[in-house]
C-alpha positions, 0 to 999 in steps of 0.5 A, a space after each residue: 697593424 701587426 709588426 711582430 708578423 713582418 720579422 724574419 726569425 731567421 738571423 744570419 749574419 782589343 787596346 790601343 796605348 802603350 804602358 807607358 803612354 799618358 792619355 791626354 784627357 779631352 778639353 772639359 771631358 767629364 768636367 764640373 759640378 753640376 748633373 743635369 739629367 734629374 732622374 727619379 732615384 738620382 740621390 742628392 748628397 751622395 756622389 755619384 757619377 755623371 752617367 754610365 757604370 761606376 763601383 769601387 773607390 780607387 786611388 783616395 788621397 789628400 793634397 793642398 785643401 783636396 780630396 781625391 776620389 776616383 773609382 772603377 768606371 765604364 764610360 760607354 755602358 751602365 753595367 761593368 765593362 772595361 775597367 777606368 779610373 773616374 775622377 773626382 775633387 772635393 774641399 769638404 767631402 760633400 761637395 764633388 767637381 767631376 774631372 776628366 778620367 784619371 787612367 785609361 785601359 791600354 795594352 796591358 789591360 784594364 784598370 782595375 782597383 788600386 789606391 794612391 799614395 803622397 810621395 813626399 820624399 820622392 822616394 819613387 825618383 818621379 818628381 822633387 821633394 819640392 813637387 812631390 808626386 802622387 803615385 796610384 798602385 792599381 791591377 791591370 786587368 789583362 783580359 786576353 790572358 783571361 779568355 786564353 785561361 792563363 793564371 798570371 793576367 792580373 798584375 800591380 802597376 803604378 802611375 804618377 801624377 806631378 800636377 796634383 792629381 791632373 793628369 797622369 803618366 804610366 811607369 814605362 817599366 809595368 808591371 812592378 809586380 808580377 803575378 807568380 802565385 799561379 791564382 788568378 785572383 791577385 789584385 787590388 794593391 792598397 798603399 802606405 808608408 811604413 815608417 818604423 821600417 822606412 818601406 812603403 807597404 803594399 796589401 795586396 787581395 790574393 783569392 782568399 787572404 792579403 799580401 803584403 809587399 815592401 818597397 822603398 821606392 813603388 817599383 821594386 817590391 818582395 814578398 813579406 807575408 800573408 794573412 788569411 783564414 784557414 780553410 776559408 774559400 771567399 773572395 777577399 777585395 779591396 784591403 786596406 792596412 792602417 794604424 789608429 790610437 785608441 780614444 782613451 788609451 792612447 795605443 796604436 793598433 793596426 786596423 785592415 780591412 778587407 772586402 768579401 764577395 759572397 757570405 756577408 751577413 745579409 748576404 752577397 757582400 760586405 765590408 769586414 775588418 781584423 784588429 792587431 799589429 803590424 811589425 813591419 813583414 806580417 800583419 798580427 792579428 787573430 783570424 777568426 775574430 772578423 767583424 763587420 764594418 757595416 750590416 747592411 747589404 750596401 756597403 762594399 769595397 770601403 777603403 780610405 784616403 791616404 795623407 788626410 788630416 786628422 792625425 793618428 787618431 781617426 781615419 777617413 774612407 768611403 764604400 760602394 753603396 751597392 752589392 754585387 747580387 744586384 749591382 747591374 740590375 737595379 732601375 736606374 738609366 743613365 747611371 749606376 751606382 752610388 757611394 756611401 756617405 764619406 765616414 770617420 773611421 776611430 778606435 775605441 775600448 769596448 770594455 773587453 778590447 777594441 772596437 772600431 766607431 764610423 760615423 758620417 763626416 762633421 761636413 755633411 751636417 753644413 747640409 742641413 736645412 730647417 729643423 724640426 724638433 718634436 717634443 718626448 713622444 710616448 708612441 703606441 700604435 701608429 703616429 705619423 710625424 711630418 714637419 719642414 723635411 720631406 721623408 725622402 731627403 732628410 737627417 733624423 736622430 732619435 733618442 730613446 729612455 729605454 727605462 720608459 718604453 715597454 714596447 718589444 718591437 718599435 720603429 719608422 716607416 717610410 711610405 708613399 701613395 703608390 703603396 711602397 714601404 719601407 720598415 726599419 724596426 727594433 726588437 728588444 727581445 732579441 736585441 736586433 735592428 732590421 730593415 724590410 725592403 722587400 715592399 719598397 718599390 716595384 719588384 722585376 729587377 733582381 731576386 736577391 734584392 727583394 729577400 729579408 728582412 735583413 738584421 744587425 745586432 745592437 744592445 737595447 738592453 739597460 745598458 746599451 746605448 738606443 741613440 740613432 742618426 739616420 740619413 735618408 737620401 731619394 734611394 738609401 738609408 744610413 743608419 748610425 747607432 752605438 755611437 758609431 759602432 753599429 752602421 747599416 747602410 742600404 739602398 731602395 728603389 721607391 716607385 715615387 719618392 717617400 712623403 709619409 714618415 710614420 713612428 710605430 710601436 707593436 705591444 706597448 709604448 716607445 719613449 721618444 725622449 726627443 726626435 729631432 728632423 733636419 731638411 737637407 740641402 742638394 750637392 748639386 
């Protein structure tokens, strides 16, 4: 077989409740662990919700051994509709309990993205210092202004939350930030505490560049600043402004990430992110340096959790496994969309500056089963690897002695009986990782989701770093390599699950110094 033949040469990178009203949840709505409908492409460690539509993670936080996870959500459909909060807990980040709905639309709107923050000084006056609340910053949506084709539609408003995250009542003074700016595009307020300037930050997307806003209490705000590219016209989403100290150096730079709606590397969208400072009224950072948290094409709308252990020095989030080219098409029936692995977010030099490292949270290795560990292989051709795993649930890490492999092109496919495939493969010619899915299952669905093959860089020259962990759960791949620097992240829709795994090399030799296999457990 003649893998040189499947490279693309082409690399590119009417409501009802007041504002003020707290919707009570319904006795066991939407409540506990367990998914009971087994569908085909349902993934088995990735959170998911129980059924309908879901996309962005919205208001993340961490409170006394929990994780808060809610997200934009549709109850009564399983394509986008009017915008809820979802809800979700977890102890470890692997394991989920589905809670009733956090936020309902009411007369001011739908609820749109937003994050949540710990107010532990009760600076926003909603609780004590002994109960502080949790206060969730989120855009309601107006959607009678937008079919009248008003500009101010989109406004900030806040909910708080007394009983850890439980329940939550709406500030009856909403909006606490209303939109002025005449563009229609203004939301998706992301939430920190400053504490140089003892403010509360908020980085809210406007159009084609952020705003930021102060506040010392989350409900009076003023305009600081903007951050954009010039000339730019895409859609920014979803950002996100945070310091980290560099392993190493021990300094602090301020990371913001910022989610784009067209023009992503492999198109459609992606999640990018800027390096600088922030002084407290403008984020200092060079525009034209964007970089790309993740190649692949399912990686959006990827923020993080407020108030998480872990210190200055790493960052916890979580992305929309999907992109919006085909988010409402792809084959699944009682449920749409998928999260991304929970992942560390670090800081490191990359010898010219800094670079930011993701890697899947230590957590998710308490998922492994029985492990299969193959001896150094020197692959030529084809060689199909099987052990205690199945190919379509499974952990794989490779390492590989670059000084030993002369092959040009090298890799793993993934098959089943049906005849669909899945390539990933490495060029060392071009220094290129790829991912061919256009053969991965039965094709109908969407057009752009069938284009490809789709590319990243990496360094497989000799000083570059060829070690990967792949995660491979019924309907996605993870790829990590570089240590973290290189994240790829897409999904699949095989006609039946994978059972074959197969190690290839094109023109010459792979060295596998070692190949190392790892069953993993379902979190349901």
């Amino acid at each position: 077989m003649n893998f040189r033949a499947l490279l693309c040469p082409v690399l590119i990178l009417g409501l009802a409740l007041s504002c003020g009203e707290a919707r009570q949840n319904k006795p066991g709505e939407q409540a506990g662990r367990t998914i009971d409908i087994p569908e085909p492409h349902r993934p088995q460690f990735h959170f998911t919700p129980p059924s309908k539509w879901m996309n962005d993670p919205n208001g993340m936080f961490y409170l006394d051994g929990e994780y808060h996870l809610s997200y934009q959500y549709y109850p009564d459909s399983t394509v986008w509709g009017p915008m809820h909060w979802g809800h979700a807990v977890s102890k470890d980040l692997v394991s989920w309990e589905h809670l009733p709905i956090a936020l309902y639309p009411d007369s001011l709107g739908y609820i749109f993205s937003g994050g949540s923050v710990v107010d532990h000084q009760n600076t926003s006056g909603f609780g004590t210092k002994a109960v502080p609340p949790v206060v969730a910053a989120f855009t309601h949506h107006d959607p009678v202004g937008e079919k009248a084709g008003t500009t101010d539609f989109q406004t900030q408003s806040i909910a708080y939350s007394l009983d850890k995250g439980r329940t939550w009542t709406k500030y009856a003074g909403n909006p606490v930030l209303k939109n002025e700016k005449g563009i229609r595009d203004f939301r998706d307020p992301k939430v920190i505490w400053h504490q140089d300037s003892r403010k509360w930050i908020m980085t809210l997307a406007v159009y084609d560049k952020v705003e930021f806003y102060a506040s010392t209490d989350l409900k009076s705000w003023e305009y600081l600043s903007e951050f954009g590219i010039p000339g730019d016209t895409r859609l920014w989403e979803c950002p996100d402004l945070f310091p980290l100290k560099a392993t190493g150096t021990g300094e602090t730079r301020w990371v913001l990430l910022v989610s784009i709606q067209k023009e992503a590397p492999n198109g459609g969208t992606a999640t990018s992110y800027f390096l600088g400072d922030f002084d407290g009224e403008r984020f200092l950072g060079n525009p034209e340096d964007q970089r790309w948290l993740d190649w692949g094409t399912d990686n959006y709308a990827f923020v993080t959790w407020d108030n998480a252990p872990g210190g200055d020095s790493e960052r916890l989030g979580i992305g929309w496994m999907s992109n919006w080219q085909y988010a409402q098409e792809v084959p699944t029936v009682s449920w749409r969309s998928a999260m991304t692995v929970p992942r560390v977010l670090q800081l490191e030099t990359d010898g010219e500056g800094y670079v930011l490292r993701s890697n899947p949270v230590a957590a998710l290795e308490g998922l492994r089963g029985p492990k299969t560990a193959l001896p150094m292989l020197q692959i030529r051709g084809e060689q199909e690897v099987s052990g205690s795993f199945t190919p379509s649930k499974c952990e794989i890490i490779l390492k590989t002695d670059l000084t030993q492999t002369t092959a040009e092109l090298y890799g793993i496919t993934l098959s089943n009986n049906a005849g669909d495939r899945l390539i990933l493969g490495f060029d060392r010619i071009n220094n290129q990782m790829w991912l061919d899915r256009r053969g991965s299952g039965p094709k109908g669905f969407s057009g752009d989701f069938f284009k490809g093959p789709h590319t990243a860089p990496i360094d497989l020259g000799p000083d570059g770093d060829p070690n990967l962990r792949i995660l491979l759960d019924v309907a996605s791949i993870e790829v990590f390599g570089e240590n973290g620097r290189l994240n790829f992240t897409e999904i699949f829709f095989p006609s039946e699950p994978y059972d074959t795994l197969t190690f290839w090399a094109d023109d010459g030799e792979w060295a596998l110094e070692s190949s190392t296999i790892y069953s993993l457990k379902s979190i349901w």
